[in-house]
PyMOL commands that place a pseudoatom at each C-alpha (Angstrom):
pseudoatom trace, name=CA, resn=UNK, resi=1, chain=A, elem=C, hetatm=0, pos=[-38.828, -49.531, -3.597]
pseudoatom trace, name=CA, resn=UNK, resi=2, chain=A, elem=C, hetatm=0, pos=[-42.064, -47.612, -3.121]
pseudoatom trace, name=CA, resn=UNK, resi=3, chain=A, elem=C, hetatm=0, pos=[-43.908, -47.813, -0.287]
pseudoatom trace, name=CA, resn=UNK, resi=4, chain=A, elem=C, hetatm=0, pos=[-47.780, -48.964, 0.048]
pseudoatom trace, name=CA, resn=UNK, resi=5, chain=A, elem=C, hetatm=0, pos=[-49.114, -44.838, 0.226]
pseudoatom trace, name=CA, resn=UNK, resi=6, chain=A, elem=C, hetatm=0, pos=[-46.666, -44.314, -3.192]
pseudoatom trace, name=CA, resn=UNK, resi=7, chain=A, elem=C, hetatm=0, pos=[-48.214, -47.550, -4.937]
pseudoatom trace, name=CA, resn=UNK, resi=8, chain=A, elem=C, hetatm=0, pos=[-52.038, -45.807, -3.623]
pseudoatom trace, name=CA, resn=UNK, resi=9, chain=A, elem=C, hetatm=0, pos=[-51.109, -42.691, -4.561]
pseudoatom trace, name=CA, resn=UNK, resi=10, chain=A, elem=C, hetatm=0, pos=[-50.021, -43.436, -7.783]
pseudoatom trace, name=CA, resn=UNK, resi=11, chain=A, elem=C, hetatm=0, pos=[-53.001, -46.099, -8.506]
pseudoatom trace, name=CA, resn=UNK, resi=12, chain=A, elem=C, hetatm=0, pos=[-55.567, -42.695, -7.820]
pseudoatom trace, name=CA, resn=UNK, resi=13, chain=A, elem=C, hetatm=0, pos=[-53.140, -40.611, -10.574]
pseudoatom trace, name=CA, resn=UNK, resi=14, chain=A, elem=C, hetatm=0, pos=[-52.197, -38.679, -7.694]
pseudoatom trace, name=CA, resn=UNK, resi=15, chain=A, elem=C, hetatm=0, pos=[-56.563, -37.100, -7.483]
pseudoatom trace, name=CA, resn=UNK, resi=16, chain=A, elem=C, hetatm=0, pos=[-58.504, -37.425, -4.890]
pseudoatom trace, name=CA, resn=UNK, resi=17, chain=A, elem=C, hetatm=0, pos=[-60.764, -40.094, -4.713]
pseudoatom trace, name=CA, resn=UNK, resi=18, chain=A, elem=C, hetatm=0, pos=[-63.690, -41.013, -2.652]
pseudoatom trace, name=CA, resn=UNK, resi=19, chain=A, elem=C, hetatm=0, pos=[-63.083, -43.028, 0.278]
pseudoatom trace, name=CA, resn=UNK, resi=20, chain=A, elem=C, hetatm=0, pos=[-64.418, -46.006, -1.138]
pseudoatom trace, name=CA, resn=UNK, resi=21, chain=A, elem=C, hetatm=0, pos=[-62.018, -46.174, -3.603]
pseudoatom trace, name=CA, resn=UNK, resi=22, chain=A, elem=C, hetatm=0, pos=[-59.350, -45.006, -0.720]
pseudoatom trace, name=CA, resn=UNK, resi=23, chain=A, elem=C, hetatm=0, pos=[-60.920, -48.720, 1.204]
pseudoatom trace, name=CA, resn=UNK, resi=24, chain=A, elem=C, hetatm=0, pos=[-61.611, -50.918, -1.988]
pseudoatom trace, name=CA, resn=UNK, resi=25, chain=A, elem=C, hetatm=0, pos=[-57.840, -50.079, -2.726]
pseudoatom trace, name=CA, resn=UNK, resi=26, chain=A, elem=C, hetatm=0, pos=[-56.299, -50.853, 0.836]
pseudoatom trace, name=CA, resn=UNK, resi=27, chain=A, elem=C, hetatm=0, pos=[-58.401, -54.019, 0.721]
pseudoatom trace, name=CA, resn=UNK, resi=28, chain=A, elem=C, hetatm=0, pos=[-56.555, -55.165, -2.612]
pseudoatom trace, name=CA, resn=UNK, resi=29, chain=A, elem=C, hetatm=0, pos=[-53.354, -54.825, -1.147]
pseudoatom trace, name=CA, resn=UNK, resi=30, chain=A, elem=C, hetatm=0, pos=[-54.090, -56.026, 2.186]
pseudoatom trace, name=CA, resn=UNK, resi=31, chain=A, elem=C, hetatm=0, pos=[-51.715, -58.855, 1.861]
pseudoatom trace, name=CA, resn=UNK, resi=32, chain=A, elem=C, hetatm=0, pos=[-48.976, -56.278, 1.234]
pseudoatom trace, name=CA, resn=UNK, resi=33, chain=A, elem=C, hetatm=0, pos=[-49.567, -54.542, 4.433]
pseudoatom trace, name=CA, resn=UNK, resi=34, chain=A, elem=C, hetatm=0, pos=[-47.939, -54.878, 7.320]
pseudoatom trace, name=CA, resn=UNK, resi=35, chain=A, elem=C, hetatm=0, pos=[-46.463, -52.822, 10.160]
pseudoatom trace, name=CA, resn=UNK, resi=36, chain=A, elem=C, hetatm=0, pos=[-43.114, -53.731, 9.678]
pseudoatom trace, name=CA, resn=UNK, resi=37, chain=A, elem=C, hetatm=0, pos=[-43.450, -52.848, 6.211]
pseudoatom trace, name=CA, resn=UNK, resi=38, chain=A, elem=C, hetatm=0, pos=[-44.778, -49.594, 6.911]
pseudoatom trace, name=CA, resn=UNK, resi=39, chain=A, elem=C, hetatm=0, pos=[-42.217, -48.613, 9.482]
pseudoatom trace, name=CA, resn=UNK, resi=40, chain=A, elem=C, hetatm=0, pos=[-39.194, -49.556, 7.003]
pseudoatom trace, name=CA, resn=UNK, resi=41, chain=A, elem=C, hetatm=0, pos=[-40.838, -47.770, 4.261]
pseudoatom trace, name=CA, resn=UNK, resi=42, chain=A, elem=C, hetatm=0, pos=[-42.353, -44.930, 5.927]
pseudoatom trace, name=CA, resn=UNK, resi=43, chain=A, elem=C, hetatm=0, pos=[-41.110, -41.419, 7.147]
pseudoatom trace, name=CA, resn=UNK, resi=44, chain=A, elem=C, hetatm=0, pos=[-39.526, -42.296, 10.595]
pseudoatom trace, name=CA, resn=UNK, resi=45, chain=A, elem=C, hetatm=0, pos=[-38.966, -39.917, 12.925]
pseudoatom trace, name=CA, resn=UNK, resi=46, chain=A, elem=C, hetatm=0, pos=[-37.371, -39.598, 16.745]
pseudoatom trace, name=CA, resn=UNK, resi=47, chain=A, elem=C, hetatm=0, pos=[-40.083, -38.005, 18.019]
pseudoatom trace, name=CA, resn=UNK, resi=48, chain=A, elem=C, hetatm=0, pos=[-44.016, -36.568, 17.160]
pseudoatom trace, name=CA, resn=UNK, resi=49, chain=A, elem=C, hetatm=0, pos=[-45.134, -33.027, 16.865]
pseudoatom trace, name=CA, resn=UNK, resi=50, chain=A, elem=C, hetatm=0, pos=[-48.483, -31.434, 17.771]
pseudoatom trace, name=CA, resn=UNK, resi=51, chain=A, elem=C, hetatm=0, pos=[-51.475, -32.462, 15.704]
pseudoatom trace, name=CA, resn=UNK, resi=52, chain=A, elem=C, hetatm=0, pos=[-48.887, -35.181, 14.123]
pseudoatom trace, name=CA, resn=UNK, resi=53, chain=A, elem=C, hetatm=0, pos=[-50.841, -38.257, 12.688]
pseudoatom trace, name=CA, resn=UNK, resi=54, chain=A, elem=C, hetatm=0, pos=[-48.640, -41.336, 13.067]
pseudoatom trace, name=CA, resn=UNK, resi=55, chain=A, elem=C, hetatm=0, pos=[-48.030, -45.046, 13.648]
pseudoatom trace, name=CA, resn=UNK, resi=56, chain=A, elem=C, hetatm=0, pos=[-45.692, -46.375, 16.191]
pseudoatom trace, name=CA, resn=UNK, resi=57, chain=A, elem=C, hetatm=0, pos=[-45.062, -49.141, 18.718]
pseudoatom trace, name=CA, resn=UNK, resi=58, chain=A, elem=C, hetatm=0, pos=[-46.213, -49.123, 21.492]
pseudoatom trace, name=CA, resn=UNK, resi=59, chain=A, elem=C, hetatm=0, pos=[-46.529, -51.396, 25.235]
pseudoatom trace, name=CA, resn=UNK, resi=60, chain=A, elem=C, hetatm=0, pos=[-49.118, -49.855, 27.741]
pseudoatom trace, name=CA, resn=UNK, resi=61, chain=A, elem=C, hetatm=0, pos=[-47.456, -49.250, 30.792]
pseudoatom trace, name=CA, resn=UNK, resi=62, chain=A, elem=C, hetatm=0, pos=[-50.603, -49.980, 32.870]
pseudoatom trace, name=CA, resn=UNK, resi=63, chain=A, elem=C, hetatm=0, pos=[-51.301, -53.518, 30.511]
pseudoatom trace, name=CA, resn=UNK, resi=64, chain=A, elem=C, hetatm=0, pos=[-52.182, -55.907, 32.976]
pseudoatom trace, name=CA, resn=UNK, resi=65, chain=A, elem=C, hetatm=0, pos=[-54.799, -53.307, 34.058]
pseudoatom trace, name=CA, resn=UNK, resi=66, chain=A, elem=C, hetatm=0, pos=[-56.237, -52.675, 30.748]
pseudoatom trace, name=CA, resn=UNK, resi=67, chain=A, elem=C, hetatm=0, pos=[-59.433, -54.987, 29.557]
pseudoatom trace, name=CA, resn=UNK, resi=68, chain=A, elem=C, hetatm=0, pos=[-57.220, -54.600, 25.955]
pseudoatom trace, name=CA, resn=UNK, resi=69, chain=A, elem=C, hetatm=0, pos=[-55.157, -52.494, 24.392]
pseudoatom trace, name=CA, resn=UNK, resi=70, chain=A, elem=C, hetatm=0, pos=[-53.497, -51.599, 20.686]
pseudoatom trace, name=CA, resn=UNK, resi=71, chain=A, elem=C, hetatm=0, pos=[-49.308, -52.416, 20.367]
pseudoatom trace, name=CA, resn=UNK, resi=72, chain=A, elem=C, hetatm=0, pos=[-49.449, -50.342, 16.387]
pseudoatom trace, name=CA, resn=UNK, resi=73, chain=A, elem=C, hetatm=0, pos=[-51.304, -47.129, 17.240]
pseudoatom trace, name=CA, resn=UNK, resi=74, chain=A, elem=C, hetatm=0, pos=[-52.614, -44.844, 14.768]
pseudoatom trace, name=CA, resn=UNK, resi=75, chain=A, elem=C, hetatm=0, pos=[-52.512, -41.816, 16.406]
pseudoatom trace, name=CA, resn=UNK, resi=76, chain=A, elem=C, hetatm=0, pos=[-53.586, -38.437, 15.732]
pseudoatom trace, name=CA, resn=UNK, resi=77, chain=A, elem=C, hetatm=0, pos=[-51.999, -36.137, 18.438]
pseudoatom trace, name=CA, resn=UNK, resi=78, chain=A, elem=C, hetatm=0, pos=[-53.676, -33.585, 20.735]
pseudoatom trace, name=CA, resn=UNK, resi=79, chain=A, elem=C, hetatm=0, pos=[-51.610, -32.424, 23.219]
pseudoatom trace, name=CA, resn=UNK, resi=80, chain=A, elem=C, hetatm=0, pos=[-47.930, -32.882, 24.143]
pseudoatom trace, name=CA, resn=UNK, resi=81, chain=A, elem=C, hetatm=0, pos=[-46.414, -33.288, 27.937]
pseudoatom trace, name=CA, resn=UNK, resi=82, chain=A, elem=C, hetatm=0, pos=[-42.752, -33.896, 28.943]
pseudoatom trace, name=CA, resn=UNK, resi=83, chain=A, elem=C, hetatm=0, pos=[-43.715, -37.446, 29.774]
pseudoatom trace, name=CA, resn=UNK, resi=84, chain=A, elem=C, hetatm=0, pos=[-45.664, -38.286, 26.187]
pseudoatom trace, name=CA, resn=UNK, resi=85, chain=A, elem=C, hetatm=0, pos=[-48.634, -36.830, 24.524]
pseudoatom trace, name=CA, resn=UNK, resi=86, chain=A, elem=C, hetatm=0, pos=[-52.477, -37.679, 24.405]
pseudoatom trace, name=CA, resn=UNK, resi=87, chain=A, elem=C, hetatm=0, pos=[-53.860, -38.340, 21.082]
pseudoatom trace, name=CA, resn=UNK, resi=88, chain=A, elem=C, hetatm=0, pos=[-57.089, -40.101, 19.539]
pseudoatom trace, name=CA, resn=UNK, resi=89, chain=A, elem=C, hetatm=0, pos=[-55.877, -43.887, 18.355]
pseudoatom trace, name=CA, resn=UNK, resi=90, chain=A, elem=C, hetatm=0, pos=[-58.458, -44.346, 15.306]
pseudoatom trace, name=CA, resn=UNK, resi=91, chain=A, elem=C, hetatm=0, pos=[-57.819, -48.196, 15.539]
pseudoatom trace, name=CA, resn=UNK, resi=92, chain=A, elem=C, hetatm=0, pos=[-60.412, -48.392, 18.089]
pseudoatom trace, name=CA, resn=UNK, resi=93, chain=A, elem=C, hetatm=0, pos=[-63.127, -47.484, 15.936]
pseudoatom trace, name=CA, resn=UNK, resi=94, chain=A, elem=C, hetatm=0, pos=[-64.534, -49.666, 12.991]
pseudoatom trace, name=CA, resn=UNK, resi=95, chain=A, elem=C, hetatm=0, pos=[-63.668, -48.686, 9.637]
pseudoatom trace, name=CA, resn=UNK, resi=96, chain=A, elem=C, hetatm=0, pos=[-66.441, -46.808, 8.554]
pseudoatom trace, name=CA, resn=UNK, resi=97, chain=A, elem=C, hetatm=0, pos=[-67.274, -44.333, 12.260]
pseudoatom trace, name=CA, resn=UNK, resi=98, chain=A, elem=C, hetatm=0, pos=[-62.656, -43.942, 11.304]
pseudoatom trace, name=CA, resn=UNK, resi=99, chain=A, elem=C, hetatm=0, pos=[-63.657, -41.877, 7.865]
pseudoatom trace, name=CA, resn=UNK, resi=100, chain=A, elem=C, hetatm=0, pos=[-66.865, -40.097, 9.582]
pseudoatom trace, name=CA, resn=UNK, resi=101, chain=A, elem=C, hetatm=0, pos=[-64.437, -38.888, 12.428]
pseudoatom trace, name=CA, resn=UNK, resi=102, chain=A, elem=C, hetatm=0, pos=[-61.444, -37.808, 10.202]
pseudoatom trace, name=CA, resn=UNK, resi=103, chain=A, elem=C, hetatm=0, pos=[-64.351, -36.208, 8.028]
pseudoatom trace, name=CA, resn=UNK, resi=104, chain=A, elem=C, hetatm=0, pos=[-65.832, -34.158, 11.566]
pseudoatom trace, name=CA, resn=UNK, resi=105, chain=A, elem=C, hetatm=0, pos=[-61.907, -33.526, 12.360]
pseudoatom trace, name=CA, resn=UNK, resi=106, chain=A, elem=C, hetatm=0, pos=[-61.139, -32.180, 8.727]
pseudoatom trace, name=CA, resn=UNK, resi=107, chain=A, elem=C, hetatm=0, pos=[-64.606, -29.743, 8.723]
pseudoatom trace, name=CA, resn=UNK, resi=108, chain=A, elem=C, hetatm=0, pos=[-63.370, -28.373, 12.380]
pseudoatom trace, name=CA, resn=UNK, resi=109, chain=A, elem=C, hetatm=0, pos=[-59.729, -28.033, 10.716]
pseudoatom trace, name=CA, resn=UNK, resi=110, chain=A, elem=C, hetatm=0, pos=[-58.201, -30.588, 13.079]
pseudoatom trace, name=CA, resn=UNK, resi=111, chain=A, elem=C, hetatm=0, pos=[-56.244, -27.364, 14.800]
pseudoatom trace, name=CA, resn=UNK, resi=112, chain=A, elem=C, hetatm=0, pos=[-59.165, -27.058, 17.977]
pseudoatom trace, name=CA, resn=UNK, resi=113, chain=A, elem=C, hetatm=0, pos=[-57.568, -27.955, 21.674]
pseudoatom trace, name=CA, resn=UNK, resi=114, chain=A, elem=C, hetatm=0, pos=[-58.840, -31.272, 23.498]
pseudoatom trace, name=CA, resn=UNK, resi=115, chain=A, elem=C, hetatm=0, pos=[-61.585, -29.368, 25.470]
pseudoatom trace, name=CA, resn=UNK, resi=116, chain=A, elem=C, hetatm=0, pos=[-63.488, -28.689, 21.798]
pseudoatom trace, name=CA, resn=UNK, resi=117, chain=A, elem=C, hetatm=0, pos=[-62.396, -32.356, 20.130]
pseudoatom trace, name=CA, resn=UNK, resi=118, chain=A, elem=C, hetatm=0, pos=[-64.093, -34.394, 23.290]
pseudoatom trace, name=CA, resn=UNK, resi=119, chain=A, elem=C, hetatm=0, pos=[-67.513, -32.660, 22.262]
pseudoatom trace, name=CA, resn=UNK, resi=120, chain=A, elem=C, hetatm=0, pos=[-67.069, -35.222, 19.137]
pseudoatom trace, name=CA, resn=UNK, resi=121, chain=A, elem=C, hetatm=0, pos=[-68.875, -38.100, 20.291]
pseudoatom trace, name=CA, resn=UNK, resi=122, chain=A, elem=C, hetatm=0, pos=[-66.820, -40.108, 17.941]
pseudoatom trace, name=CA, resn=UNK, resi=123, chain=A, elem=C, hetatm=0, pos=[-63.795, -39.331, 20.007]
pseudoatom trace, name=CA, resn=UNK, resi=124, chain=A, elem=C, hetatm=0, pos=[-64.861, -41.084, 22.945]
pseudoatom trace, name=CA, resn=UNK, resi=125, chain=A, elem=C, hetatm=0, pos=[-62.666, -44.568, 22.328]
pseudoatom trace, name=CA, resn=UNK, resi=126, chain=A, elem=C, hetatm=0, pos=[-59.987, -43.314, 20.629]
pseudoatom trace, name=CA, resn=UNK, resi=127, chain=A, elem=C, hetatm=0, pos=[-58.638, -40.950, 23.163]
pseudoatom trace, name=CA, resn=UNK, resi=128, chain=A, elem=C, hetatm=0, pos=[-55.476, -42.511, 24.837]
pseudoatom trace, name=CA, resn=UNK, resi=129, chain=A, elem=C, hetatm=0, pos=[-52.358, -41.190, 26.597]
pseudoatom trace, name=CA, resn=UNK, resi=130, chain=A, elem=C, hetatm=0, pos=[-48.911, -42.200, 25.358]
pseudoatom trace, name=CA, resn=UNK, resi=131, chain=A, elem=C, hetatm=0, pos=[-45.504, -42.629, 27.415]
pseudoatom trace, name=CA, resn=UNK, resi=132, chain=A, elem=C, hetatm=0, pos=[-42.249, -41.760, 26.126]
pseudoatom trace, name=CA, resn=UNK, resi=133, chain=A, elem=C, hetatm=0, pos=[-41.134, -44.730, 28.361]
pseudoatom trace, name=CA, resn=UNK, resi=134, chain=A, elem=C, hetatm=0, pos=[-43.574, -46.734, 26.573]
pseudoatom trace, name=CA, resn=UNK, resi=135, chain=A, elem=C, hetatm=0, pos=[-42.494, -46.162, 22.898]
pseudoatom trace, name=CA, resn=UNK, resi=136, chain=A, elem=C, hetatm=0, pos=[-41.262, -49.097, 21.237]
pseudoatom trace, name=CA, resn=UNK, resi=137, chain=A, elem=C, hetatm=0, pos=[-40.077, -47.693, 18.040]
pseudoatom trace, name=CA, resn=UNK, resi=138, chain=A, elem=C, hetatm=0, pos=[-39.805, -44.281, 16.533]
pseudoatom trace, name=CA, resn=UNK, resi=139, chain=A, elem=C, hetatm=0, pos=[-42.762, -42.671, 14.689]
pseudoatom trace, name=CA, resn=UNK, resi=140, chain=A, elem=C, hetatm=0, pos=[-44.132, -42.993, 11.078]
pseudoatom trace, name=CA, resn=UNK, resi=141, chain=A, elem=C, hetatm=0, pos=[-45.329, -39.534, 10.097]
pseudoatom trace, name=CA, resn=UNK, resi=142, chain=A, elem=C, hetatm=0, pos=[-48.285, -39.460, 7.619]
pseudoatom trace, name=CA, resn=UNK, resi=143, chain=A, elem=C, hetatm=0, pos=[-48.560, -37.095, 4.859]
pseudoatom trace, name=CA, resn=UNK, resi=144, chain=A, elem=C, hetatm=0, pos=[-52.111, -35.284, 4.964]
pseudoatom trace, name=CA, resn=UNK, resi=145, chain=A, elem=C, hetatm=0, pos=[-53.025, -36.993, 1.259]
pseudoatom trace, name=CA, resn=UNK, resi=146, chain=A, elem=C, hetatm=0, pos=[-52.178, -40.757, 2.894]
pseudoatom trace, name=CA, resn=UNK, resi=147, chain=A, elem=C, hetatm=0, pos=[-54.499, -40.178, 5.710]
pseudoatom trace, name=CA, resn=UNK, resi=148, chain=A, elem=C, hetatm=0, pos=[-57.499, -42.029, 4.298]
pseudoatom trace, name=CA, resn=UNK, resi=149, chain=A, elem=C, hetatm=0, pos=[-55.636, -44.710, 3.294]
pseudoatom trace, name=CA, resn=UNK, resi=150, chain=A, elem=C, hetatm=0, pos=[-54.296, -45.259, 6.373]
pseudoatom trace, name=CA, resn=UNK, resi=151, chain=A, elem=C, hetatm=0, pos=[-57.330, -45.221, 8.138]
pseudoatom trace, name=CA, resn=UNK, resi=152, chain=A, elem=C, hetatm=0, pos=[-58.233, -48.480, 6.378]
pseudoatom trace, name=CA, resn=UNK, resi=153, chain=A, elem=C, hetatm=0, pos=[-55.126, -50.451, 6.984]
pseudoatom trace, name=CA, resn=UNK, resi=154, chain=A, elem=C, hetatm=0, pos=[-55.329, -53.144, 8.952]
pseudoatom trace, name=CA, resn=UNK, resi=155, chain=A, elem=C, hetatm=0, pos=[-52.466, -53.006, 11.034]
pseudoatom trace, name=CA, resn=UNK, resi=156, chain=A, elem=C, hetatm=0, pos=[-54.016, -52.565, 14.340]
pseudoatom trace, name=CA, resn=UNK, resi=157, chain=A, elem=C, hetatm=0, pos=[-52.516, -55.488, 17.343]
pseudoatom trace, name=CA, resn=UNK, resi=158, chain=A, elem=C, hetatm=0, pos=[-55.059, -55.556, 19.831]
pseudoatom trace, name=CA, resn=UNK, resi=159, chain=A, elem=C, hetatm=0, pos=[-53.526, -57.602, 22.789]
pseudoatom trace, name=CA, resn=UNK, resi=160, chain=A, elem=C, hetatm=0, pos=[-56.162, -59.398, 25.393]
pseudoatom trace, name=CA, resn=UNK, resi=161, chain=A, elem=C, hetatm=0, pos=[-59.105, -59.079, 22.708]
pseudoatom trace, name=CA, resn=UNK, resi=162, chain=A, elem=C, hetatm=0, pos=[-60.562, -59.365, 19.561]
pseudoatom trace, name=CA, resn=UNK, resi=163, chain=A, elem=C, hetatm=0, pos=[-60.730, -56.139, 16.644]
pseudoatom trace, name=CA, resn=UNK, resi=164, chain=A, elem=C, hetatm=0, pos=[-65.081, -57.078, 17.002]
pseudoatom trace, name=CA, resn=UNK, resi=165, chain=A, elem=C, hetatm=0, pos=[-64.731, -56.780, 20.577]
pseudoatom trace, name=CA, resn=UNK, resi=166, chain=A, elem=C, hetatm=0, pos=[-63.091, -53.429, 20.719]
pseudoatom trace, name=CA, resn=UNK, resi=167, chain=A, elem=C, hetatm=0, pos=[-65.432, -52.154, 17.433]
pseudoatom trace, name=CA, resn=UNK, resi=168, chain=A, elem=C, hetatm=0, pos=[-68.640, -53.451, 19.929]
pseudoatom trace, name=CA, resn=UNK, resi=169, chain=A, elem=C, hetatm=0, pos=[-67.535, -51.596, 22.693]
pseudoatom trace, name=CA, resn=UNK, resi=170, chain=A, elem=C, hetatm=0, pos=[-66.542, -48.587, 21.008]
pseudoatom trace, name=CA, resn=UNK, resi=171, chain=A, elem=C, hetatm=0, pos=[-70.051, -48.577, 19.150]
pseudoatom trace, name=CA, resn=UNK, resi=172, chain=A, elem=C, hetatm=0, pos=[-71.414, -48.835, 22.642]
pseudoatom trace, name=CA, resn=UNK, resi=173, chain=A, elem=C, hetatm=0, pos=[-69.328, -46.003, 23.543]
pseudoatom trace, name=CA, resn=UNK, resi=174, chain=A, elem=C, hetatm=0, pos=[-70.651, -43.273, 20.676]
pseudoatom trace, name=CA, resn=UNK, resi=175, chain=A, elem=C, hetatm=0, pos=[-74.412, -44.280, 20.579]
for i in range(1, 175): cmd.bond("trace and resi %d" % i, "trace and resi %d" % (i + 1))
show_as sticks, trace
zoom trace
């Protein structure tokens, strides 16, 4: 069976297309998405690599303390500890301020350490540390060409607050 980036892929003749297409596209086959889908169709692995861009599970160790927090991360990863790895979760921006920061990361060649990203103001919500105690699942790795798509997926779980709460507060957050 082919997963949700192969049925994309092969909908945009495998050329790029403009991210509205990429979002028109992920909108038609909303109803097809899901995480569990994704994770049984998607490139699982053990564990992520440096400047990895995945989806995973995920329960905050620190949840009671947090005002909310995201159980399906989308994570592009920054830097790696023995303990877990900090990356930038884009489900914590809205859809469109997702495509302007994977645009700012692609012009900067997403290979810059944290102490460059952070001057991103875009950046600001997404950035989130990860515990290998914490994983709940292994990791989907994205291909480079399903990165858009993915983006636009909505497969975020916000626990303790609504997707327009976190978008408000991240909006907050890069103005």
């Amino acid at each position: 069976m082919a997963s949700i980036f192969d049925t994309i892929r092969k909908s945009a003749g495998d050329k790029e297309k403009s991210v509205n297409w990429y979002r028109s596209k992920v909108r038609q086959l909303a109803s097809r998405i899901s995480s569990a889908k994704l994770m049984r169709q998607g490139n699982v692995v053990a564990r992520p690599r440096l400047y990895d861009f995945c989806m995973f599970s995920y329960d905050p160790k620190l949840k009671r303390k947090l005002p909310y927090y995201d159980r399906f991360p989308l994570v592009f990863i920054i830097e790696l500890y023995e303990d877990g790895f900090l990356g930038m979760n884009f489900h914590y921006l809205p859809y469109n301020l997702r495509a302007r920061l994977l645009e700012e990361l692609d012009n900067r060649n997403f290979r810059r350490n944290y102490s460059q990203l952070k001057r991103i103001k875009l950046i600001r919500p997404t950035i989130k540390r990860y515990l290998r105690a914490h994983y709940r699942s292994g990791f989907m790795r994205l291909e480079k060409d399903d990165y858009i798509p993915a983006i636009f997926m909505p497969v975020a779980k916000f626990e303790k607050a609504s997707e327009s709460k976190v978008f408000a507060d991240s909006r907050r957050m890069v103005s």
